[in-house]
C-alpha positions as CSV (number, residue, x, y, z in Angstrom):
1,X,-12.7,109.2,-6.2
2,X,-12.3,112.7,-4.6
3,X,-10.8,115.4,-6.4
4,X,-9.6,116.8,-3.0
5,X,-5.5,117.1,-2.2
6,X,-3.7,114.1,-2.0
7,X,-0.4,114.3,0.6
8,X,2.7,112.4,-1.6
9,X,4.9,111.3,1.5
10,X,8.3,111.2,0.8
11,X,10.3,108.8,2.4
12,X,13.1,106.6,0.7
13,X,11.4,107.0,-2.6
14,X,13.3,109.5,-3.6
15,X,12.1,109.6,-7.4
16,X,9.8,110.4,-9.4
17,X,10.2,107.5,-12.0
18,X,8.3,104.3,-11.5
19,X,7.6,105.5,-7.6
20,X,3.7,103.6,-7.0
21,X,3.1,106.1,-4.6
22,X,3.6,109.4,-6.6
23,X,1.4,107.3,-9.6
24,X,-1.4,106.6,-6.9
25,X,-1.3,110.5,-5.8
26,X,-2.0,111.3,-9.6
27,X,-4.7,109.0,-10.1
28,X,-6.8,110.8,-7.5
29,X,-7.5,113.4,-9.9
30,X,-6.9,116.2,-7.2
31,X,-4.1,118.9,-6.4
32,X,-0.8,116.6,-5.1
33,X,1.4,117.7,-2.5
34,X,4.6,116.2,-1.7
35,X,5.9,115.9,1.6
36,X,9.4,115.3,3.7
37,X,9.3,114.6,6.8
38,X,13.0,114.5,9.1
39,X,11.9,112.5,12.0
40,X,14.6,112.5,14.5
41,X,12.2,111.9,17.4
42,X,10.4,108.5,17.2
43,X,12.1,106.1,19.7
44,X,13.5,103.0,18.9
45,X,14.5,104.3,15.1
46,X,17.8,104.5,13.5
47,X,17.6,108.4,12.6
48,X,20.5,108.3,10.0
49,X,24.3,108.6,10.4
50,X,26.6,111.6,9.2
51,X,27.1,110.1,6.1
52,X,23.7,109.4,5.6
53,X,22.9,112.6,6.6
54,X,25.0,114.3,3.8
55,X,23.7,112.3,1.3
56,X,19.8,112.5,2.0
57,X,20.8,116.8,1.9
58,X,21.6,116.3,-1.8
59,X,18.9,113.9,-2.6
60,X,16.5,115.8,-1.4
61,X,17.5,119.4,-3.0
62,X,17.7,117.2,-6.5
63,X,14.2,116.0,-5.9
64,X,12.8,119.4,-5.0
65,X,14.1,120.5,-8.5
66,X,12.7,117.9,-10.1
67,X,9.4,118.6,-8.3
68,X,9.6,122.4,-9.7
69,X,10.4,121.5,-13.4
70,X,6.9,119.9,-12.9
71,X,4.8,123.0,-11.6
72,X,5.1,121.5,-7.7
73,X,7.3,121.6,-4.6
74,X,9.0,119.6,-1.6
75,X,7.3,120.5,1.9
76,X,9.8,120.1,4.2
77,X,8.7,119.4,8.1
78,X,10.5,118.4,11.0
79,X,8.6,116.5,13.9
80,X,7.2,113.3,14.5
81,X,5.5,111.9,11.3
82,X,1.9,111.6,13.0
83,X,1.7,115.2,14.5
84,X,3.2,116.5,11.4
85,X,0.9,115.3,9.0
86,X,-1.8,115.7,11.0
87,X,-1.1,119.2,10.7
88,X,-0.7,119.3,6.7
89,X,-3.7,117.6,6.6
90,X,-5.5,120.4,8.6
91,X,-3.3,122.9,6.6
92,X,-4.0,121.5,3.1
93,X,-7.7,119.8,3.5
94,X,-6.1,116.8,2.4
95,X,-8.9,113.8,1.5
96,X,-5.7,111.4,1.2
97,X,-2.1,110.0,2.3
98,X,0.0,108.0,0.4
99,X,3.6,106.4,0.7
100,X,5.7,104.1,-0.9
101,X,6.2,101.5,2.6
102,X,9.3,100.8,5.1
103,X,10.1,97.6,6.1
104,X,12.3,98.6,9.1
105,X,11.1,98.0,12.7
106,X,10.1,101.7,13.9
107,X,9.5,102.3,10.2
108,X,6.6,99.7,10.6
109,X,5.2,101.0,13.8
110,X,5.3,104.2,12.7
111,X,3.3,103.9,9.9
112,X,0.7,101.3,11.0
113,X,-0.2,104.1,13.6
114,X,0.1,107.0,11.4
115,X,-2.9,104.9,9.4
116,X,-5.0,104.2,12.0
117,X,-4.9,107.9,12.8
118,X,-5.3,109.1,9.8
119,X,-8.6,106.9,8.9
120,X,-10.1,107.5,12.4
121,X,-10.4,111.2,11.7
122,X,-11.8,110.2,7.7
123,X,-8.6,110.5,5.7
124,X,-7.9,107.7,3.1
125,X,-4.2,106.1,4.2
126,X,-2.5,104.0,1.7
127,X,1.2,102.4,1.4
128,X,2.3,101.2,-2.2
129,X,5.3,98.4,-3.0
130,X,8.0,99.9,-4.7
131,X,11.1,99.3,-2.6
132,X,11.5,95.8,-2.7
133,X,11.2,93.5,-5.5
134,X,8.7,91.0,-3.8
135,X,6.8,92.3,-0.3
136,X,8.7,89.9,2.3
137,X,5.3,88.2,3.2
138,X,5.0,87.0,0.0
139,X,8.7,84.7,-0.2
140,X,8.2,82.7,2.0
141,X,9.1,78.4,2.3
142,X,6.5,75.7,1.8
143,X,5.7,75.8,5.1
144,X,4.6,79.4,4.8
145,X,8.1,80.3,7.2
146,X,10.8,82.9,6.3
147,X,13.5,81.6,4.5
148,X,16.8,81.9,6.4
149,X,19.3,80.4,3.9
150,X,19.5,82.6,0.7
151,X,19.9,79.8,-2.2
152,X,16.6,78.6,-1.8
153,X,15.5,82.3,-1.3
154,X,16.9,83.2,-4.6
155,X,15.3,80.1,-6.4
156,X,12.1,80.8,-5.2
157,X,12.5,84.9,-6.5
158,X,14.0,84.1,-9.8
159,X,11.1,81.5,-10.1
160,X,8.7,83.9,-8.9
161,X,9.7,86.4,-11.6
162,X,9.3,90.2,-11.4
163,X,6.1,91.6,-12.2
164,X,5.4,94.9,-13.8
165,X,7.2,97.2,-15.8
166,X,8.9,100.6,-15.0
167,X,6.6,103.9,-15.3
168,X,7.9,107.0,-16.8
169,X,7.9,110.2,-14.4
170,X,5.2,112.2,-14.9
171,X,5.2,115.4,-16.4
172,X,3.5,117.3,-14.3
173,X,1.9,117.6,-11.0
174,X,-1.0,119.4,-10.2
175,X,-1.1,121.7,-7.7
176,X,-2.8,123.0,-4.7
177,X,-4.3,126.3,-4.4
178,X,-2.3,127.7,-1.5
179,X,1.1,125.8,-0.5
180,X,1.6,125.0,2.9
181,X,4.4,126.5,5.1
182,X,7.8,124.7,4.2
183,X,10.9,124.4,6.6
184,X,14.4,125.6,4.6
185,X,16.8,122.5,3.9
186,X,20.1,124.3,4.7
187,X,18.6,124.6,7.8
188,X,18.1,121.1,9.0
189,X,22.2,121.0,9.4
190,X,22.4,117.6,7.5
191,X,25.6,118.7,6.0
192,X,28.9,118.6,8.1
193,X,30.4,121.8,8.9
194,X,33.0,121.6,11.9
195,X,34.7,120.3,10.0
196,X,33.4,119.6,6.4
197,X,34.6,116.1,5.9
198,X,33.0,115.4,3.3
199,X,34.9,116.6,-0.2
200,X,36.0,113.4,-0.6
201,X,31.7,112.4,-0.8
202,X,31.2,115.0,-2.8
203,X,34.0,114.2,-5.3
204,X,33.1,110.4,-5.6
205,X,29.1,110.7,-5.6
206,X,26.2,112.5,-7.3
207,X,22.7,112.3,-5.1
208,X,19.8,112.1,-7.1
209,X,17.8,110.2,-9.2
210,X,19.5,111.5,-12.1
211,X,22.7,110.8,-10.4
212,X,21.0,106.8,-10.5
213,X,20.1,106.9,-14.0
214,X,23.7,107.7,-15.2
215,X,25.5,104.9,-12.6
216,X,23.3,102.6,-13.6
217,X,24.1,103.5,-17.6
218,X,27.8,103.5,-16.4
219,X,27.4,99.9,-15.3
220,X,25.3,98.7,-18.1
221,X,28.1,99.8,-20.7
222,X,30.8,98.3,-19.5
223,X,31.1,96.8,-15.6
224,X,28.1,94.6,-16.0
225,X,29.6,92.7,-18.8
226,X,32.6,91.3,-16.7
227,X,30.7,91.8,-13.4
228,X,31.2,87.8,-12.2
229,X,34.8,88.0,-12.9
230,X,36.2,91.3,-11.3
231,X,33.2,92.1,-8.7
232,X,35.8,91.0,-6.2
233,X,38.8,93.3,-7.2
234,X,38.8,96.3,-5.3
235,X,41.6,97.7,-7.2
236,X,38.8,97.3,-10.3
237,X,35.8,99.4,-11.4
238,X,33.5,96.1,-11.1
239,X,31.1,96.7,-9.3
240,X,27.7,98.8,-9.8
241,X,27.7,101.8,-7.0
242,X,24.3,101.9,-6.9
243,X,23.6,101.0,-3.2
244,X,23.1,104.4,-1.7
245,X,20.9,105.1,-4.3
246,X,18.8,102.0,-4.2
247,X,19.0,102.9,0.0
248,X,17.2,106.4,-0.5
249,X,14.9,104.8,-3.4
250,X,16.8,107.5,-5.7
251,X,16.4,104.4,-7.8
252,X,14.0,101.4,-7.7
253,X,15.1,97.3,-7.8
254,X,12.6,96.7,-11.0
255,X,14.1,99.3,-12.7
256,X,17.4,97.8,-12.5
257,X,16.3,94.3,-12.8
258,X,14.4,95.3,-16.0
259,X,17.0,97.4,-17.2
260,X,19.6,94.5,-16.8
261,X,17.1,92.0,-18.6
262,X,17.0,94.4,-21.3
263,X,20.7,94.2,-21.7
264,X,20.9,91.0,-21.6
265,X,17.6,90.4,-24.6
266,X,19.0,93.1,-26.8
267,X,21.6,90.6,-27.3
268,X,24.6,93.0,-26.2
269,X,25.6,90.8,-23.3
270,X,26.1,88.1,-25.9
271,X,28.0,85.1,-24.2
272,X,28.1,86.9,-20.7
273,X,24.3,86.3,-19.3
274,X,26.4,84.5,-16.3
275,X,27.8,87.8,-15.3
276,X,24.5,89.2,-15.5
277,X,23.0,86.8,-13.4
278,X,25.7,86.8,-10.7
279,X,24.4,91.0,-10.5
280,X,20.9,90.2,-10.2
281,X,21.8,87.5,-7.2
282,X,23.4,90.5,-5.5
283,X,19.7,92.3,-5.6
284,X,18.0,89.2,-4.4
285,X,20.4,89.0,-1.5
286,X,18.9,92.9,-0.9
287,X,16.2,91.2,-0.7
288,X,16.9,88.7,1.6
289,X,18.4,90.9,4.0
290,X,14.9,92.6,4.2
291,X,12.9,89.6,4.3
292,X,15.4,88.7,7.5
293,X,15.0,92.3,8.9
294,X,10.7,92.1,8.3
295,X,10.1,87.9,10.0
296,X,12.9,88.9,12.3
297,X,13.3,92.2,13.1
298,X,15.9,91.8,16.4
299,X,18.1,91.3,13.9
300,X,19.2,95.1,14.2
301,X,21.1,94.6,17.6
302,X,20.4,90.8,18.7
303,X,22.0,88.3,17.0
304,X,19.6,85.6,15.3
305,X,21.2,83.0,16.6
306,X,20.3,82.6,20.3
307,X,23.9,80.7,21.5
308,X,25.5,84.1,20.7
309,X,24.2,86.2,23.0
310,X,26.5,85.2,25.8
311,X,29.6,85.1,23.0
312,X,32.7,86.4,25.4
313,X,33.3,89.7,23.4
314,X,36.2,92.0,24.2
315,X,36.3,95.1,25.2
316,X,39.5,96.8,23.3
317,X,38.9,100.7,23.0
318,X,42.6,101.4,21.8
319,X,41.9,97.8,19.1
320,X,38.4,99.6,18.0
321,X,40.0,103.1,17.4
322,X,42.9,101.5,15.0
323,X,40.7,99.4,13.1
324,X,38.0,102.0,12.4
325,X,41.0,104.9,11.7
326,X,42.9,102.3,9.4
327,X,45.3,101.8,11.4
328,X,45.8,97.9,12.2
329,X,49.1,97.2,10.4
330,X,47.0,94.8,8.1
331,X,47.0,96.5,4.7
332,X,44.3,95.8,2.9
333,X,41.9,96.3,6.0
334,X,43.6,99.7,6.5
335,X,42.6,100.5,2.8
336,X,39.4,99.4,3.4
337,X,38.8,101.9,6.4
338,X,40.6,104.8,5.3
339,X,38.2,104.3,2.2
340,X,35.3,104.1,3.8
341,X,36.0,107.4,6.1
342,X,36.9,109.3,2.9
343,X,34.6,108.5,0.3
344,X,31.7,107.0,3.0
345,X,31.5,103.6,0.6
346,X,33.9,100.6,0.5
347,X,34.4,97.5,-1.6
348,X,32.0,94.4,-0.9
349,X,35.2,92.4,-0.4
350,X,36.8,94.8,1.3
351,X,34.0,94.4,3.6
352,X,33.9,91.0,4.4
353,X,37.6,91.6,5.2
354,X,37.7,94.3,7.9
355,X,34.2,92.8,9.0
356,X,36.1,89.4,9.9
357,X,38.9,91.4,11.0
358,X,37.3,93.0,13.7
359,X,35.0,90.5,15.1
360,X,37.1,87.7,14.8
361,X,40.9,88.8,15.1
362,X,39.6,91.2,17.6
363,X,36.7,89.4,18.9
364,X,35.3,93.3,19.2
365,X,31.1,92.5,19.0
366,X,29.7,93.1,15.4
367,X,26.8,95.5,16.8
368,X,30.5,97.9,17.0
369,X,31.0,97.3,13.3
370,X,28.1,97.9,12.3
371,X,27.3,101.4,14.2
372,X,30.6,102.5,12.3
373,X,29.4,101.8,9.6
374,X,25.8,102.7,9.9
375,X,27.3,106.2,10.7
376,X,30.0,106.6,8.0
377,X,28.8,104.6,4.8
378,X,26.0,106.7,2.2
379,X,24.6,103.5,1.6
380,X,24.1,102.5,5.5
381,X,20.9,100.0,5.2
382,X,20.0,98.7,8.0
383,X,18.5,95.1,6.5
384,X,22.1,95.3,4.5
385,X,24.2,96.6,7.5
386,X,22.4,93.9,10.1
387,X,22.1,90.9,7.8
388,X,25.4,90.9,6.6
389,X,27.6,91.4,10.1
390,X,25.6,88.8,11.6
391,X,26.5,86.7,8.2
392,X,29.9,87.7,9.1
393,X,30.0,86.9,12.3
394,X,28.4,83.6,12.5
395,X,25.5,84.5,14.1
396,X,23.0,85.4,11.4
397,X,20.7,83.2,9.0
398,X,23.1,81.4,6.1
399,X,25.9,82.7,8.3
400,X,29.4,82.0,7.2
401,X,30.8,78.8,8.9
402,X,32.7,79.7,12.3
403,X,36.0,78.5,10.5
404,X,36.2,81.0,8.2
405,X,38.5,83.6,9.2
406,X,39.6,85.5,6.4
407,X,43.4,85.7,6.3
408,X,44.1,89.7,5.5
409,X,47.4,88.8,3.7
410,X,46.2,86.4,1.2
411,X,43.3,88.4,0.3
412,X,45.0,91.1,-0.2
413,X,47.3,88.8,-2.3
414,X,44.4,87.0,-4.0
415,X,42.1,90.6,-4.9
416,X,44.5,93.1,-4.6
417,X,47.6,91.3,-6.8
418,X,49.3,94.7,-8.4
419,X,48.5,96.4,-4.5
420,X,46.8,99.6,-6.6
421,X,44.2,99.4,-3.6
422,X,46.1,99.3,-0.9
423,X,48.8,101.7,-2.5
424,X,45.4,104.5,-3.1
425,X,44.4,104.4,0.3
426,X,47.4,103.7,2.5
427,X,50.1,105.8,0.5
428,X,52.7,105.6,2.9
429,X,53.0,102.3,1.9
430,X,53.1,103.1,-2.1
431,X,56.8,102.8,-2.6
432,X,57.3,99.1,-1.3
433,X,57.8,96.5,-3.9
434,X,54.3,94.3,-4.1
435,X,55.8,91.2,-2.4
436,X,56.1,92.5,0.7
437,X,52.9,95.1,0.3
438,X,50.2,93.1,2.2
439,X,52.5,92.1,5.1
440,X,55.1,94.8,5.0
441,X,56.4,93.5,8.8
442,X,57.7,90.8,6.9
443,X,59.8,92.6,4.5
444,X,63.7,92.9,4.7
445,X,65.0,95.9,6.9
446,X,66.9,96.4,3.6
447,X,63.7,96.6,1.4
448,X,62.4,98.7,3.9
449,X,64.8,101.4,3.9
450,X,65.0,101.5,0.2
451,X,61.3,102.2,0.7
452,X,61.6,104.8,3.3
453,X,59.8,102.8,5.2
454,X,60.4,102.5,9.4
455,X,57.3,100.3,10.4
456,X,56.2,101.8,13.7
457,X,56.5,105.6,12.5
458,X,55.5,105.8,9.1
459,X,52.9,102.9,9.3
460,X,52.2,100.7,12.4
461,X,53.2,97.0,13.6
462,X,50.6,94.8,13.1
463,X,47.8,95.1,16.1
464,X,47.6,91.6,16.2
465,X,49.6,87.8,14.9
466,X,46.9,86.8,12.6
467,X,48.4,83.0,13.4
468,X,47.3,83.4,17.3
469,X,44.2,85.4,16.4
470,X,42.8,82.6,14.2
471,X,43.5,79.9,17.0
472,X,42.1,82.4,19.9
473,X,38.7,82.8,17.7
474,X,38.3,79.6,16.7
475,X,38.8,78.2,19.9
476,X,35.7,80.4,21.1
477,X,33.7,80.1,18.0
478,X,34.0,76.5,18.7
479,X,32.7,76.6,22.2
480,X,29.2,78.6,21.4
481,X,28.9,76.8,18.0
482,X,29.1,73.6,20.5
483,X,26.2,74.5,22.1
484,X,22.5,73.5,21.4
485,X,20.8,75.6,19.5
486,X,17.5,76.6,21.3
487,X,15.9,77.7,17.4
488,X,16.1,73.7,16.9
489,X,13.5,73.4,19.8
490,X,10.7,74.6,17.5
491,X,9.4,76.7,14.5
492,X,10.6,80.2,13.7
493,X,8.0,83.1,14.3
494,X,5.8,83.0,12.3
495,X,4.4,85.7,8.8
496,X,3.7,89.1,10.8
497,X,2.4,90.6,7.8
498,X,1.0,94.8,9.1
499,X,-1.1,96.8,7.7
500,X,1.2,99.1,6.4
């Protein structure tokens, strides 16, 4: 193999740990250069949101530290990934690419004809695994088709097993003579500054893979032991954080998976491998939502099933507004949203809530949810974001039946029982006994004023009677759901495996 300078391209592998590509870059023997590219240029990509944005800022300073501790740098280019490289390569006499692949849409153009490219003009090109537990061509049914109900997705992973075992980060990286040129970070603007919003991100995250490691040690010690039981509880520490950092590969899914396994052989999970289990079904469904984004990849906008795309959406500007500000009257889907804008993340639960909320007591389309939330969560996915408000909406693959509608008042009731949630994140509320906190319109005037309450000026009227909301949606979920579905005619696309 050459000993000439081998490109490491950065993408969302931001880690040095167990990251394929960085190992494959070593193994060439030669000088290693590492590589950012911000691409806010390719059409037909999902550049990310401000959220994103700030996060990716961090994670990238953290890894160009942990690129100097090791005698190298970040190069940090703006442009189109092809022309950019294609100048590194002519800046660095780089023999070799590598990358750890994408699995989005744009992601996958992108890099089949970056590839191409790079082999017609004689540079080696290779994408490594490392992202996903299993490469999505490789789960498929016995038919050779995409799954598109998870239980028998999750079966055929947990049969499958996980191969391999997590690599150390190296200690050093060799490098090049002469560096090439390098674009500043602070100057790509990816932090907010007119205003600064983001305190509240800064107070409740830490980019980075060593911001990873510790979460994940967090969770190990004590959340993952009762995980089954409370990752449902908002008003709880249950649940793991780690989704922005498994988004910008800050952290990979075998290194949790083996890392939970390990837990769970040492014995200190003694009599609680259930709640274990239920964790590692909430990677697998990470999985799945790739597997759905790769066989079908309209996902992103379209909805998968066919009868939905003349669903009767409204169009409620003034509805939209007050559910993404938290301000519906509903409680708990307030807390939610007010959440999300403050800290960019929100509960899983929480989730399903305000995701029913809006598309079915608003019947406001889910390609409106999930832009707000592409924009304003740090872990915005967009196989996470896309699979799951079509699951919520009843238009995806293992999509939740029509009739659920998720009552906001008993699930507040049901998760939130003590109202610590709702009384964080809506605090105008906080002084209102618990009865009456999830449906404070329904509270005595008396209780009310002893509260300091006046509904209407210190906290709104409900947008919406949930009663009549259910009817209204199920009465139109009933009519599409009525209709023949045209993916019953014949077989679903079929394995589109690339060459990335």
């Amino acid at each position: 193999m050459s000993d000439g300078p081998t490109i490491l391209w950065f993408r969302q592998d931001l880690r040095l740990a167990d990251n394929q590509a960085a190992a494959a870059a070593l193994a060439g023997g030669g000088p290693v250069v590492p590589v950012f590219i911000l691409d806010d240029d390719t059409p037909g990509d999902w550049r990310p949101g401000g959220a994103s944005r700030w996060w990716l800022h961090h994670s990238l300073s953290r890894l160009g530290e942990a690129l100097a501790a090791r005698g190298s740098r970040l190069i940090l280019a703006r442009g189109v990934a092809g022309p950019v490289l294609d100048r590194l390569v002519a800046a660095t006499g780089a023999v070799r690419v590598v990358w750890t692949r994408c699995y989005e849409p744009a992601a996958i153009r992108r890099d089949t004809a970056v590839k191409a490219a790079l082999k017609a003009r004689g540079v080696a090109a290779e994408s490594h695994p490392g992202a996903l537990l299993f490469e999505p061509w490789t789960v498929t049914t016995a038919g050779g088709t995409p799954y598109r109900v998870y239980t028998p997705f999750w079966r055929a992973c947990r049969a499958a097993g996980v191969a391999g075992s997590p690599v150390p980060a190296p200690e050093r990286l060799p490098a090049p003579a002469a560096w090439p040129e390098s674009e500043a970070l602070d100057a790509w603007g990816l932090r907010p500054t007119a205003p600064d919003w983001s305190g509240g991100l800064a107070a409740a995250w830490t980019p980075g893979e060593d911001g990873a490691q510790a979460r994940l040690a967090t969770f190990l010690d004590r959340p993952l032991g009762r995980y089954a039981d409370q990752r449902d509880r908002p008003d709880l520490p249950g649940t793991s954080g780690l989704s922005p950092h498994l988004h910008w590969g800050e952290i990979g899914p075998r290194q949790i998976w083996r890392a939970v396994e390990h837990r769970v052989d040492s014995g200190r999970l003694d009599g609680k491998t259930a709640q274990a289990e239920k964790f590692l079904k909430e990677i697998v469904w990470r999985e799945f939502s790739y597997n759905l984004l790769y066989h079908f990849p309209e996902i992103a906008d379209t909805p998968l099933d066919a009868r939905f795309a003349a669903f009767p959406w409204r169009t409620d500007d003034a509805a939209l507004a007050a559910w993404q500000r938290g301000r519906t009257g509903y409680p708990i889907v307030d807390a939610g949203m007010r959440q999300l804008w403050a800290v960019g993340w929100m509960h899983n639960r929480v989730r399903m809530i305000v995701a029913s909320f809006l598309v079915k007591h608003l019947l406001l389309p889910w390609q409106a949810g999930e832009a707000w939330f592409w924009d304003t969560l740090v872990d915005a996915d967009l196989a996470s974001n896309a699979a799951s408000w079509q699951w919520v909406a009843g238009c995806g693959a293992d999509a939740a039946p029509y009739f659920r509608i998720f009552n906001p008042v008993l699930q507040g009731c049901k998760f939130d029982p003590d109202g610590t949630y709702v009384r964080r994140w809506v605090p105008e509320l906080a002084t209102l006994d618990t009865a009456w906190l999830h449906a404070p319109w329904e509270a005595p005037a008396g209780t009310l004023d002893r509260a300091g309450i006046r509904l209407g000026r210190d906290y709104p009227q409900p947008i919406v009677d949930h009663r009549s909301a259910r009817a209204r949606a199920l009465a139109v979920f009933e009519q599409i759901k009525s209709r023949p579905d045209p993916a019953a005619a014949g077989p679903g696309p079929q394995n589109r495996r690339t060459g990335t």
